[in-house]
N, CA, C and O atoms as CSV, one atom per row, in Angstrom:
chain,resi,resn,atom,element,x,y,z
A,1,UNK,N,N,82.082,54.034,164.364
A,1,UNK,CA,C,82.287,55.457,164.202
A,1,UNK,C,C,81.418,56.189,165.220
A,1,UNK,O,O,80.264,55.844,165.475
A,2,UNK,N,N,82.110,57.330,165.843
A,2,UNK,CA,C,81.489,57.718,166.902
A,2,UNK,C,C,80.541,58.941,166.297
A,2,UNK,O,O,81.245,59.802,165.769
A,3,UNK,N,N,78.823,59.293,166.229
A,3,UNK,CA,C,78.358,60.452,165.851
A,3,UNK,C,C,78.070,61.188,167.146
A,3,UNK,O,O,77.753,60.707,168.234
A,4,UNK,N,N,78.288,62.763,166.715
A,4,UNK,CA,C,77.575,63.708,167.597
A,4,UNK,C,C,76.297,64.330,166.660
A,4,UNK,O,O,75.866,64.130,165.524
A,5,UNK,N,N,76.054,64.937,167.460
A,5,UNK,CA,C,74.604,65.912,167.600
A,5,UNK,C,C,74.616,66.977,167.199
A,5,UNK,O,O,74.531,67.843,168.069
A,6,UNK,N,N,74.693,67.319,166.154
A,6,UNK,CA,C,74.723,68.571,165.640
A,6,UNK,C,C,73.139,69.444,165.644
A,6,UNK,O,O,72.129,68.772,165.439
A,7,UNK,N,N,73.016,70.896,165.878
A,7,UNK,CA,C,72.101,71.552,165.851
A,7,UNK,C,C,71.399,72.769,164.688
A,7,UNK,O,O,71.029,73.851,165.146
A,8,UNK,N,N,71.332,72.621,163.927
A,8,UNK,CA,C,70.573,73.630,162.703
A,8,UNK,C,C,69.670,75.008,163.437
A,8,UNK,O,O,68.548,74.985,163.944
A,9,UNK,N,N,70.467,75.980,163.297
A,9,UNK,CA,C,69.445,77.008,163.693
A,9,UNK,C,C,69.591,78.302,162.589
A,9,UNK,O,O,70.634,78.868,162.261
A,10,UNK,N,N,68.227,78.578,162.131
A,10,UNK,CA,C,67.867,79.783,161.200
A,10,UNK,C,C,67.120,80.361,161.359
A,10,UNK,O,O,66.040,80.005,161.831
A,11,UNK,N,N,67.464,81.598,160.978
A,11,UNK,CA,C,66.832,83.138,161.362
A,11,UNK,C,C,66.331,83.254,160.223
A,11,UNK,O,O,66.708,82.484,159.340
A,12,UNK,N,N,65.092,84.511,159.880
A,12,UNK,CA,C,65.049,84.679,158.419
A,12,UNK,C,C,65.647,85.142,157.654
A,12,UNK,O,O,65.532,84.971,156.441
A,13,UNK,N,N,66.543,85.945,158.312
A,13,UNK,CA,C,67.579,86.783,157.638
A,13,UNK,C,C,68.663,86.318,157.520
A,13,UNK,O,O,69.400,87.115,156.939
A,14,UNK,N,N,69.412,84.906,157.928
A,14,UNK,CA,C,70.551,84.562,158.334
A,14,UNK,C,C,70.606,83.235,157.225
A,14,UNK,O,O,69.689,82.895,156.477
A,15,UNK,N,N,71.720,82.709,157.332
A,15,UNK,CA,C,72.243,81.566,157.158
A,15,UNK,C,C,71.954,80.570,157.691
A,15,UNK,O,O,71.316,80.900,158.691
A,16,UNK,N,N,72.075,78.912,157.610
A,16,UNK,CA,C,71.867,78.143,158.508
A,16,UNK,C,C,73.080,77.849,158.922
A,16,UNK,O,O,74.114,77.629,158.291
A,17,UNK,N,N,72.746,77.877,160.544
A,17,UNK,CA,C,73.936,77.744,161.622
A,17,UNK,C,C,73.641,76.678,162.615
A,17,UNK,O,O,72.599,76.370,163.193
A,18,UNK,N,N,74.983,76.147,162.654
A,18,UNK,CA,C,75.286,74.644,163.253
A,18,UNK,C,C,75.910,74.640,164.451
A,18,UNK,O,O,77.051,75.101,164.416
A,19,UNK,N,N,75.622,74.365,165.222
A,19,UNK,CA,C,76.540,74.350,166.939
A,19,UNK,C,C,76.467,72.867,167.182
A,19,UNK,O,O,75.635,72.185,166.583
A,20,UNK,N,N,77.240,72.393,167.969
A,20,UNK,CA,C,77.458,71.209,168.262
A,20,UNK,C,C,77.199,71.462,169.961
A,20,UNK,O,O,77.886,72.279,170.575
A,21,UNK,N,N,76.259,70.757,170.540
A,21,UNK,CA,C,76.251,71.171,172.305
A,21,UNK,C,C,77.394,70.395,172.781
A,21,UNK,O,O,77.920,70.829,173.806
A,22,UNK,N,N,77.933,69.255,172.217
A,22,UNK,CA,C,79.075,68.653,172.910
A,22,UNK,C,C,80.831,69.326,173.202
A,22,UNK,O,O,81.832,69.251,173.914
A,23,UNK,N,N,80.189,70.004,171.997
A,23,UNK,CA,C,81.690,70.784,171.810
A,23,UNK,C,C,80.955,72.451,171.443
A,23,UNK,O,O,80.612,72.882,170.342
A,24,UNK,N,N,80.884,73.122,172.773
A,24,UNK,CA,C,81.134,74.461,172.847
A,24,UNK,C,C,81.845,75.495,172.095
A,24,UNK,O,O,82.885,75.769,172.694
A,25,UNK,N,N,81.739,76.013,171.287
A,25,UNK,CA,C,82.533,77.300,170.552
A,25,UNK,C,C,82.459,76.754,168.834
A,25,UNK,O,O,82.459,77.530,167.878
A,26,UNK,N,N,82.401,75.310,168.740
A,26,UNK,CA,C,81.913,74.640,167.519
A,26,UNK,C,C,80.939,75.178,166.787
A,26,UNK,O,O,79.789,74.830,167.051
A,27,UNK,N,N,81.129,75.960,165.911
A,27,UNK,CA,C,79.683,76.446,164.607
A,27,UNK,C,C,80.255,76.523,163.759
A,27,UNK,O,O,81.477,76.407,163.661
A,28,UNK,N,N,79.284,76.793,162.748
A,28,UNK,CA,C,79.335,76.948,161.591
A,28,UNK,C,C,78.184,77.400,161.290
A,28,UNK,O,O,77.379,77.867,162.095
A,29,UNK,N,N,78.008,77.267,159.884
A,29,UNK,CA,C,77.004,78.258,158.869
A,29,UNK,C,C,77.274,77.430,157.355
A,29,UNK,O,O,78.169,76.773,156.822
A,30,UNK,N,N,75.890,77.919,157.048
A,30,UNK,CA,C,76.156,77.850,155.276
A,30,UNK,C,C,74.768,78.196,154.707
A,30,UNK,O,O,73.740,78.434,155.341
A,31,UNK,N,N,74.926,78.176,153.610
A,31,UNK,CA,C,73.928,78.995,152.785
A,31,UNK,C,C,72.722,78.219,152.164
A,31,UNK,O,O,71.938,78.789,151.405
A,32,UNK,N,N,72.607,77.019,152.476
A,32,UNK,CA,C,71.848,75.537,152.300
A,32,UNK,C,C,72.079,74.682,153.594
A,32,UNK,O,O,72.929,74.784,154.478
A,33,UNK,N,N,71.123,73.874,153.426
A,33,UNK,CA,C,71.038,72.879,154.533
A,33,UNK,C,C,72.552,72.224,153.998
A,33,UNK,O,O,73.652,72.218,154.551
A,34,UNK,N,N,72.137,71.729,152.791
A,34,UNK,CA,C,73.222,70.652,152.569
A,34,UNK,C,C,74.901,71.439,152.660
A,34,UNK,O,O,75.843,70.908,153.249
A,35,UNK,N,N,74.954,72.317,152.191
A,35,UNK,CA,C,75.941,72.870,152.554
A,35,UNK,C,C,76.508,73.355,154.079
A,35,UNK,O,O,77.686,73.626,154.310
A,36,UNK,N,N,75.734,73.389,154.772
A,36,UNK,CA,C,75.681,73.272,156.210
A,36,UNK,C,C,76.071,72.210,157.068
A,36,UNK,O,O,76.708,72.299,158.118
A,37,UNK,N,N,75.515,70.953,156.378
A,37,UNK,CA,C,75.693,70.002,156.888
A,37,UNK,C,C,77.219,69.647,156.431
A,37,UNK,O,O,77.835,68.842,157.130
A,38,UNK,N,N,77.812,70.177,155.361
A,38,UNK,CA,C,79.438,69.601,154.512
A,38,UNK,C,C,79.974,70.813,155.549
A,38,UNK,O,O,81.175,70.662,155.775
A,39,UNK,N,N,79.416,71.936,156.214
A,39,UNK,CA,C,80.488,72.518,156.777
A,39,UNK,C,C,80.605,72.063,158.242
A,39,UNK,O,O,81.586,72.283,158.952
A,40,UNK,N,N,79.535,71.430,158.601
A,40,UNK,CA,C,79.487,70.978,160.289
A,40,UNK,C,C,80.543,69.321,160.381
A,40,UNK,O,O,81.112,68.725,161.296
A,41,UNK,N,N,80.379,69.103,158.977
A,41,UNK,CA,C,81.434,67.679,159.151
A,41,UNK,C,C,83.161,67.948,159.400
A,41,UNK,O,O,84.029,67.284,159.968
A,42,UNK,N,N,83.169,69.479,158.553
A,42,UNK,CA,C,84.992,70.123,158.758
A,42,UNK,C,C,84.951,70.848,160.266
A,42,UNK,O,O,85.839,70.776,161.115
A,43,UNK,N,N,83.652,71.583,160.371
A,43,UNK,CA,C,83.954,72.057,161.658
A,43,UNK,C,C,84.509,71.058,162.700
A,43,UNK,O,O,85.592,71.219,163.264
A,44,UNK,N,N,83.524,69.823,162.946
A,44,UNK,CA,C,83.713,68.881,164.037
A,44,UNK,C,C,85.211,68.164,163.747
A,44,UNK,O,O,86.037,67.929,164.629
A,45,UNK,N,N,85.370,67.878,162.353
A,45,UNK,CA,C,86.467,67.357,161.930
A,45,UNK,C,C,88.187,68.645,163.082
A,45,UNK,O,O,88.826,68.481,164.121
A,46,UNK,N,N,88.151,69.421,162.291
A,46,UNK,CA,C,88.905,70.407,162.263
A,46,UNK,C,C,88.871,70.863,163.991
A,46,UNK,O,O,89.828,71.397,164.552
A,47,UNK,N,N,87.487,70.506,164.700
A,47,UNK,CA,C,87.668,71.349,166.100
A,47,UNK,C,C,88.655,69.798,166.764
A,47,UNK,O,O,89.812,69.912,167.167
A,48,UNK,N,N,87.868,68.402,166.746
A,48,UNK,CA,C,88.305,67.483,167.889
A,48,UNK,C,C,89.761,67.481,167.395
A,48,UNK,O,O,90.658,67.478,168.238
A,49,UNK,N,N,90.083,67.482,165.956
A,49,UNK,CA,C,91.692,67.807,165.590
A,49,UNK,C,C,92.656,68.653,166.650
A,49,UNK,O,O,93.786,68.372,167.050
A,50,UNK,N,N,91.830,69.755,166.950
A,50,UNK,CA,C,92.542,70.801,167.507
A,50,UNK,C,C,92.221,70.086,169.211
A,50,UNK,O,O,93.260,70.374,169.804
A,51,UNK,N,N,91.405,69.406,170.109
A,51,UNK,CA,C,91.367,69.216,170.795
A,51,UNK,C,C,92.758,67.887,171.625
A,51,UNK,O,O,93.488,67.676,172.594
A,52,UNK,N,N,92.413,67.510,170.644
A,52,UNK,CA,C,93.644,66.096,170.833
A,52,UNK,C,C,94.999,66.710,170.368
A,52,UNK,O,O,95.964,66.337,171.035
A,53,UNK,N,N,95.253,67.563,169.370
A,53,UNK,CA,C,96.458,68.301,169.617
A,53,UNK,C,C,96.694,69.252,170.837
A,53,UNK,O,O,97.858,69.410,171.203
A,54,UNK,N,N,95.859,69.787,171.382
A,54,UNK,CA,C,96.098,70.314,172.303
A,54,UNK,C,C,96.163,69.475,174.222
A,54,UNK,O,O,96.176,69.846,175.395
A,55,UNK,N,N,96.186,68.068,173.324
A,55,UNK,CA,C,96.056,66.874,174.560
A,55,UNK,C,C,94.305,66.965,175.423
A,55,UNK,O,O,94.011,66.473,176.512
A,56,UNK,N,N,93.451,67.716,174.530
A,56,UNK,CA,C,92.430,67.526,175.773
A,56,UNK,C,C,91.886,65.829,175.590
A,56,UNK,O,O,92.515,64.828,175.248
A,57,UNK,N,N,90.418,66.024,175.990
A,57,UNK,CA,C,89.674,64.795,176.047
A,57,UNK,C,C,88.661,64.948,175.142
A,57,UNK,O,O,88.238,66.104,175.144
A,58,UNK,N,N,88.039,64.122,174.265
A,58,UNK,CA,C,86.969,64.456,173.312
A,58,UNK,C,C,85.651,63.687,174.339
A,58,UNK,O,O,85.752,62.517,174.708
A,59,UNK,N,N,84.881,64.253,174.568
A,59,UNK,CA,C,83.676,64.159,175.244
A,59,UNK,C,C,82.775,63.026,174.685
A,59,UNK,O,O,82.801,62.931,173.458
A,60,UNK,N,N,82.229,62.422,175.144
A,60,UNK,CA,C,81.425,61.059,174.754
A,60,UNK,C,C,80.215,61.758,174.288
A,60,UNK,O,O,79.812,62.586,175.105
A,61,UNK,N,N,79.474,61.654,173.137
A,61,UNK,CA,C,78.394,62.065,172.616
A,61,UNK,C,C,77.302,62.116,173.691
A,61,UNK,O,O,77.189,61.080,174.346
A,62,UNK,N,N,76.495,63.105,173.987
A,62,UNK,CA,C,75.342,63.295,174.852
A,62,UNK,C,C,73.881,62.623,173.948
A,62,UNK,O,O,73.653,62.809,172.753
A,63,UNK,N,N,73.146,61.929,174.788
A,63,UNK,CA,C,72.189,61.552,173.792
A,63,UNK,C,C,70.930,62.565,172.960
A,63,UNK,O,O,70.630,63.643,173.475
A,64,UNK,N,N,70.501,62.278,172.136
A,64,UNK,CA,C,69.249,63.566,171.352
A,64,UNK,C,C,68.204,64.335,172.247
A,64,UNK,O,O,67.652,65.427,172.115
A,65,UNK,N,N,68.139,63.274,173.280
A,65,UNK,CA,C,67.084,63.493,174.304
A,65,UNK,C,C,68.173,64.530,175.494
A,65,UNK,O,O,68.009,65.611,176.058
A,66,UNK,N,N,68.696,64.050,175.478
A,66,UNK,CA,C,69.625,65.189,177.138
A,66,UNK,C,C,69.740,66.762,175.960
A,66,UNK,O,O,69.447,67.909,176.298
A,67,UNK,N,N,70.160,66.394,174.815
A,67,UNK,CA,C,70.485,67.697,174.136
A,67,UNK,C,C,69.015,68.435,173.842
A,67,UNK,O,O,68.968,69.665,173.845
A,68,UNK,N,N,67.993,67.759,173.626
A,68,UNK,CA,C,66.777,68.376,173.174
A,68,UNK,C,C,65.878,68.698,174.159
A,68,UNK,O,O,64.759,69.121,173.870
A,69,UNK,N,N,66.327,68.508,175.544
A,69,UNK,CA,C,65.496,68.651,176.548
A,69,UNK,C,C,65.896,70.561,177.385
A,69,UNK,O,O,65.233,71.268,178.143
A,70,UNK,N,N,67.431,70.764,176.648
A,70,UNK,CA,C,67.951,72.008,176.745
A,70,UNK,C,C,67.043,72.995,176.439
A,70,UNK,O,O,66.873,72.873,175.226
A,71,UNK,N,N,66.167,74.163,176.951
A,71,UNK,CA,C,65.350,75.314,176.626
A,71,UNK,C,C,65.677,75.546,175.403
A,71,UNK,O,O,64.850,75.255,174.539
A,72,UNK,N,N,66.923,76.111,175.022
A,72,UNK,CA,C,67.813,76.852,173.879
A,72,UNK,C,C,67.616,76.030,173.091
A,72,UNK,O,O,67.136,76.723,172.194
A,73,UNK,N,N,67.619,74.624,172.566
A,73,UNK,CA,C,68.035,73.800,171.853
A,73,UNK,C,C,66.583,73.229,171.722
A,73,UNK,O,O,66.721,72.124,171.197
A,74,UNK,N,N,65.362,73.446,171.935
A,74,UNK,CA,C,63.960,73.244,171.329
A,74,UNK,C,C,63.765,73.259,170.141
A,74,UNK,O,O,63.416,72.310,169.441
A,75,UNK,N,N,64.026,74.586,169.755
A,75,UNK,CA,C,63.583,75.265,168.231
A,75,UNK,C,C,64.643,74.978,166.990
A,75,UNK,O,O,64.448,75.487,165.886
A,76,UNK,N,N,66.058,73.916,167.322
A,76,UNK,CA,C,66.437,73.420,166.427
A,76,UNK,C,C,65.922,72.232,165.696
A,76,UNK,O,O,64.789,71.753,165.744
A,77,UNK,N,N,66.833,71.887,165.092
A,77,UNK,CA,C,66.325,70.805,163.985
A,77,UNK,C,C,67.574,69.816,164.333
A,77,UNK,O,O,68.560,70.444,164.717
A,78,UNK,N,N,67.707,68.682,164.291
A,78,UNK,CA,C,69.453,67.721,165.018
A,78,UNK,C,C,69.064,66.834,164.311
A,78,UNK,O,O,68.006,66.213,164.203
A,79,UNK,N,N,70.803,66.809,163.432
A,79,UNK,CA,C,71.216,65.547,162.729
A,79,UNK,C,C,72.561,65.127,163.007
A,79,UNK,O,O,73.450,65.915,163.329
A,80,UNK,N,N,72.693,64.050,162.900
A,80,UNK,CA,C,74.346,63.552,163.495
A,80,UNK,C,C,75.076,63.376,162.567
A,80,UNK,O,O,74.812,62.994,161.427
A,81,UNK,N,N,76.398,63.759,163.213
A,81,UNK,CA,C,77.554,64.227,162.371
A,81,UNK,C,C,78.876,63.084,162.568
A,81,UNK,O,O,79.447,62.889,163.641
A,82,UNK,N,N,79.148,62.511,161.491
A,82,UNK,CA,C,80.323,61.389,161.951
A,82,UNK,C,C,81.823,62.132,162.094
A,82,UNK,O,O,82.535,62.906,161.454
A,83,UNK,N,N,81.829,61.469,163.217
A,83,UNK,CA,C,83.417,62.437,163.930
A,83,UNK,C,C,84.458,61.090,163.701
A,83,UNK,O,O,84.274,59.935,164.086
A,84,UNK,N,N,85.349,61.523,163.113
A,84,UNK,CA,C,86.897,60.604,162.898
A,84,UNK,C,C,87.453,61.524,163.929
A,84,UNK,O,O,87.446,62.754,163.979
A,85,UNK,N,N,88.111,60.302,165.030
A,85,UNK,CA,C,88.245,60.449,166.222
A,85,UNK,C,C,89.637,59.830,166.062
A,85,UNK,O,O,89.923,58.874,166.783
A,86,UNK,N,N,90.541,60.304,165.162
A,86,UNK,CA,C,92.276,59.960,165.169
A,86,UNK,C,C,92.900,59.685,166.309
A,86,UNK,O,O,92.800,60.686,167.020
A,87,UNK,N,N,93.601,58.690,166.951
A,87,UNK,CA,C,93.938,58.725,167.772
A,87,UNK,C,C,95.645,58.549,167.863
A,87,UNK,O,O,96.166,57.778,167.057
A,88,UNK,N,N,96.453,59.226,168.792
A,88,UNK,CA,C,97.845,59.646,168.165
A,88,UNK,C,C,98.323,57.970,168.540
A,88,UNK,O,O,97.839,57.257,169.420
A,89,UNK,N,N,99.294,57.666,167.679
A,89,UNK,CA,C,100.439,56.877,167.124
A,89,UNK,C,C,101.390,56.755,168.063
A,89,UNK,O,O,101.897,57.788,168.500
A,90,UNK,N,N,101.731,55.735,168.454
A,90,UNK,CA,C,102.831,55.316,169.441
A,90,UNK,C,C,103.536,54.872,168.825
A,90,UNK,O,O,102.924,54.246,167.959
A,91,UNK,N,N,104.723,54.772,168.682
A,91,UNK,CA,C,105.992,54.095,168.084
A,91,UNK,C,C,106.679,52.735,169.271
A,91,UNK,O,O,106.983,53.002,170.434
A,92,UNK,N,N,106.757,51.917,168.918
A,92,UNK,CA,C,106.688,50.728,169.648
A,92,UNK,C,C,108.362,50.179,168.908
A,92,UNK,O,O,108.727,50.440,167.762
A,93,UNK,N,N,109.133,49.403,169.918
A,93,UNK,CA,C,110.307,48.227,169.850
A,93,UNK,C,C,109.563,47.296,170.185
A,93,UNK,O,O,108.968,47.274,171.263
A,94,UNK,N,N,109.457,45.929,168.849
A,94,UNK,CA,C,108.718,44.573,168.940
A,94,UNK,C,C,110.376,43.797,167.983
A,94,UNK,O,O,110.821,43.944,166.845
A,95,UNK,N,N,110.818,43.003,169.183
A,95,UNK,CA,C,111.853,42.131,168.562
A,95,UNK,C,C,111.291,40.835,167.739
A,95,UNK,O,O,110.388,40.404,168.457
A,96,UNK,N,N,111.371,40.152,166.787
A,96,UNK,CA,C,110.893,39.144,166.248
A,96,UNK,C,C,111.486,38.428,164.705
A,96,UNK,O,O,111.363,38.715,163.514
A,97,UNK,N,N,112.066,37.528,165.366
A,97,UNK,CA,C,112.878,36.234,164.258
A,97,UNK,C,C,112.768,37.408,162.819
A,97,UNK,O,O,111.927,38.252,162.510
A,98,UNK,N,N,113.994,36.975,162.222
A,98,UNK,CA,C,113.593,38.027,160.592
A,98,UNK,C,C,113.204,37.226,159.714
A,98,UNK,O,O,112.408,37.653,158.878
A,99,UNK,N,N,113.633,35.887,159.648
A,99,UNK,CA,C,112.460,34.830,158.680
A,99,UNK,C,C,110.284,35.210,159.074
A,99,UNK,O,O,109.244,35.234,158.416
A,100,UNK,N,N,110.657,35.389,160.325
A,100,UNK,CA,C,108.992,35.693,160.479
A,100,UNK,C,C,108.369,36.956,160.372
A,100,UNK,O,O,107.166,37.216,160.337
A,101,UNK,N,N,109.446,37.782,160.319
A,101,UNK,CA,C,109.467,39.102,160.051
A,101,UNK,C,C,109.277,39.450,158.555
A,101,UNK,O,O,108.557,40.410,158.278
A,102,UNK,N,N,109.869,38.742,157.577
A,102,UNK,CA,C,109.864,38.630,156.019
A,102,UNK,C,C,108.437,38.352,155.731
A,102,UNK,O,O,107.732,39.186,155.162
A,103,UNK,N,N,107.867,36.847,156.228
A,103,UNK,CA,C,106.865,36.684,156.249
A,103,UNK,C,C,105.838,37.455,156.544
A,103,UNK,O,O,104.747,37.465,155.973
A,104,UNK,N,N,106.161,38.063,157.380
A,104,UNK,CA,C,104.841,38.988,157.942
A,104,UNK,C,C,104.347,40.414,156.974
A,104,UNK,O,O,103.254,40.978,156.909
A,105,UNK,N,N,105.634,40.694,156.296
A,105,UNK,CA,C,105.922,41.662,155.787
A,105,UNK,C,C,105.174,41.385,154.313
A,105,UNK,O,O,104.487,42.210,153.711
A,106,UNK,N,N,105.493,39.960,153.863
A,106,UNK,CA,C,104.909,39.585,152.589
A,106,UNK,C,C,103.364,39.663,152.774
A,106,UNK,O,O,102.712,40.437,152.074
A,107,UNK,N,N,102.894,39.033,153.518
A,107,UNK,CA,C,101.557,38.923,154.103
A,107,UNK,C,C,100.795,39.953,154.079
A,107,UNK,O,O,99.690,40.068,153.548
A,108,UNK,N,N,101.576,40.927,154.834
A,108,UNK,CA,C,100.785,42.449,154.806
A,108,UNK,C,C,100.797,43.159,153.570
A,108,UNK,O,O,100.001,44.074,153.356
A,109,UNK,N,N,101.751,42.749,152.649
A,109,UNK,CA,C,101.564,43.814,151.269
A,109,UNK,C,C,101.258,43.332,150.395
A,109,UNK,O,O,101.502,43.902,149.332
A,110,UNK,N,N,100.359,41.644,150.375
A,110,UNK,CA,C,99.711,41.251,149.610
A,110,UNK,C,C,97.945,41.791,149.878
A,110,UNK,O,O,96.990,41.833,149.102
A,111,UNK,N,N,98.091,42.163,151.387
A,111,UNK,CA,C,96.418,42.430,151.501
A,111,UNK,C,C,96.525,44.287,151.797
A,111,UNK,O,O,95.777,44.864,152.587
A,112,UNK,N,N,96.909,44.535,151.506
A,112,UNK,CA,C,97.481,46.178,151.617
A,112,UNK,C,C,97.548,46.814,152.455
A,112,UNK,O,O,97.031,47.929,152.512
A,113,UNK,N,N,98.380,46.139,153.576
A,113,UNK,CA,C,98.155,46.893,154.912
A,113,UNK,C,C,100.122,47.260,154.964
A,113,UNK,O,O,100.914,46.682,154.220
A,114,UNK,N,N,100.279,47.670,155.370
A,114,UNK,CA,C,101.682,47.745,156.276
A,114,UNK,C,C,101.432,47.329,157.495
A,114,UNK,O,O,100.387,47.339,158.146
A,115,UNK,N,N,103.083,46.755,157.878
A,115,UNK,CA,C,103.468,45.876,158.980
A,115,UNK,C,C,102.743,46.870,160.524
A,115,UNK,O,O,102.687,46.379,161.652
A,116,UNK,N,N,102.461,47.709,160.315
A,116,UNK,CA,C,101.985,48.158,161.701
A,116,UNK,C,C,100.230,47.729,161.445
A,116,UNK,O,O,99.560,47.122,162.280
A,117,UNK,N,N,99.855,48.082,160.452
A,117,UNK,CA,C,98.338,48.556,160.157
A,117,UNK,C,C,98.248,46.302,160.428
A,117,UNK,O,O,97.426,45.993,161.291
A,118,UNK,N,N,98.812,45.375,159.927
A,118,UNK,CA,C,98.691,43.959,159.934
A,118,UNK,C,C,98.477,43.815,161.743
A,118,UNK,O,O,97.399,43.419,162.185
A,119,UNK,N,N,99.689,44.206,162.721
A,119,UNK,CA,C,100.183,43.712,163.655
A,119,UNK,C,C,98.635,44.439,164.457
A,119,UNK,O,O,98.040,43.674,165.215
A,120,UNK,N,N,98.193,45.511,164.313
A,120,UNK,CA,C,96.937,45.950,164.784
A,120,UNK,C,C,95.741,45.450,164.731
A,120,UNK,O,O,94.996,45.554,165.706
A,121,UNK,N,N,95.281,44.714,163.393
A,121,UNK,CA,C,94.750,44.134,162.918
A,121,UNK,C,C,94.199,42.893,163.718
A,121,UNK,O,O,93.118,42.456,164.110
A,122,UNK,N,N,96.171,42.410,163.756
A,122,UNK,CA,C,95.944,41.038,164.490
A,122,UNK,C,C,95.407,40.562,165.910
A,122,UNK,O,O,94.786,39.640,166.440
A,123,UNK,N,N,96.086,41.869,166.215
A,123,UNK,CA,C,95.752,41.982,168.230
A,123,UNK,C,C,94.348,42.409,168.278
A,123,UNK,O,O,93.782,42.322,169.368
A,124,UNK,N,N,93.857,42.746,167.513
A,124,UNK,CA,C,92.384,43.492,167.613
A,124,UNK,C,C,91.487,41.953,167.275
A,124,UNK,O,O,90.270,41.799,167.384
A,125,UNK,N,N,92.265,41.168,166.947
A,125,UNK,CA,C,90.872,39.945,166.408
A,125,UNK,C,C,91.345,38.951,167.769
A,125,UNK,O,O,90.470,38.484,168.498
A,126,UNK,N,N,93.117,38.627,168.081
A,126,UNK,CA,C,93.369,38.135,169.531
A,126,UNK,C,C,92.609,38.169,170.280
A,126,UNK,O,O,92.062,37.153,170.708
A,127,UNK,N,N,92.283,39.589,170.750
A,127,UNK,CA,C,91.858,40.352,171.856
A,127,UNK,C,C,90.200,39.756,172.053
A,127,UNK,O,O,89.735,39.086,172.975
A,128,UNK,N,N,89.490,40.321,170.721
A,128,UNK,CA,C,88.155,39.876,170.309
A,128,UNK,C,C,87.827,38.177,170.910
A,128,UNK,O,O,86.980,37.725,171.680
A,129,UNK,N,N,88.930,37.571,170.143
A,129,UNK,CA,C,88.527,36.096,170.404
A,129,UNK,C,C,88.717,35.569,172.217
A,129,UNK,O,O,88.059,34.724,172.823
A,130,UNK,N,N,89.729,36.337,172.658
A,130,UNK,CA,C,89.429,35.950,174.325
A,130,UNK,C,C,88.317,36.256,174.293
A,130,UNK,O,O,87.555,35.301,174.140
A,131,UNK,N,N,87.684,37.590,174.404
A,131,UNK,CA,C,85.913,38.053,175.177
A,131,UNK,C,C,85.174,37.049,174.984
A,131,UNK,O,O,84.193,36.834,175.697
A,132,UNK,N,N,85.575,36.168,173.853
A,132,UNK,CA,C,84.054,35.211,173.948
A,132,UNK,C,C,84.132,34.419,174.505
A,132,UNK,O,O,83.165,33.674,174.657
């Protein structure tokens, strides 16, 4: 899971407010830390949503040190925020025998996956076992 860097900044008069330096225009607020922190998880949630719908690029997390070395970004407080980083769905034509196809099918809905979530599964441990 990929985390960013979220930033806590409070006034005395204010709320606590959350900016993310990776993602620009990203804040939030709330009326508690902890509640701050449940709104910086929808913000980040809800902004990279809108980024990948809009086809951009989601930015690779900057480390605590590049973000804390920023003038502006001294007098916060930084805790990291886990970003679900959805990535869009391709629809794929895979021809394959229907006896092995049955099989595959049984296989996957005994361990609760569906035939796409199995076939992903599988190539992801393939893949794994070449690197070594």
């Amino acid at each position: 899971m990929t985390q960013y860097v979220a930033l806590i900044h409070k006034d005395p008069s204010s709320d606590f407010g959350v900016s993310f330096p990776d993602f620009p225009g990203c804040v939030t607020a709330g009326s508690t830390i902890e509640e701050a922190r449940v709104m910086a998880e929808e913000a980040l949630a809800f902004h990279i949503e809108g980024m990948l719908d809009d086809g951009e690029t989601v930015p690779a997390p900057s480390s605590l040190d590049e973000i804390m070395k920023v003038r502006e970004n001294m007098n916060a407080v930084a805790f990291l925020v886990d970003a679900q980083i959805a990535e869009r769905a391709i629809r794929i034509n895979v021809s394959i025998p229907e006896r092995e196809l049955k099989a595959i099918d049984a296989y996957a809905q005994t361990r609760g996956l569906s035939r796409s979530g199995l076939f992903l599964k599988a190539a992801k441990l393939v893949i794994a076992e070449d690197r070594l």
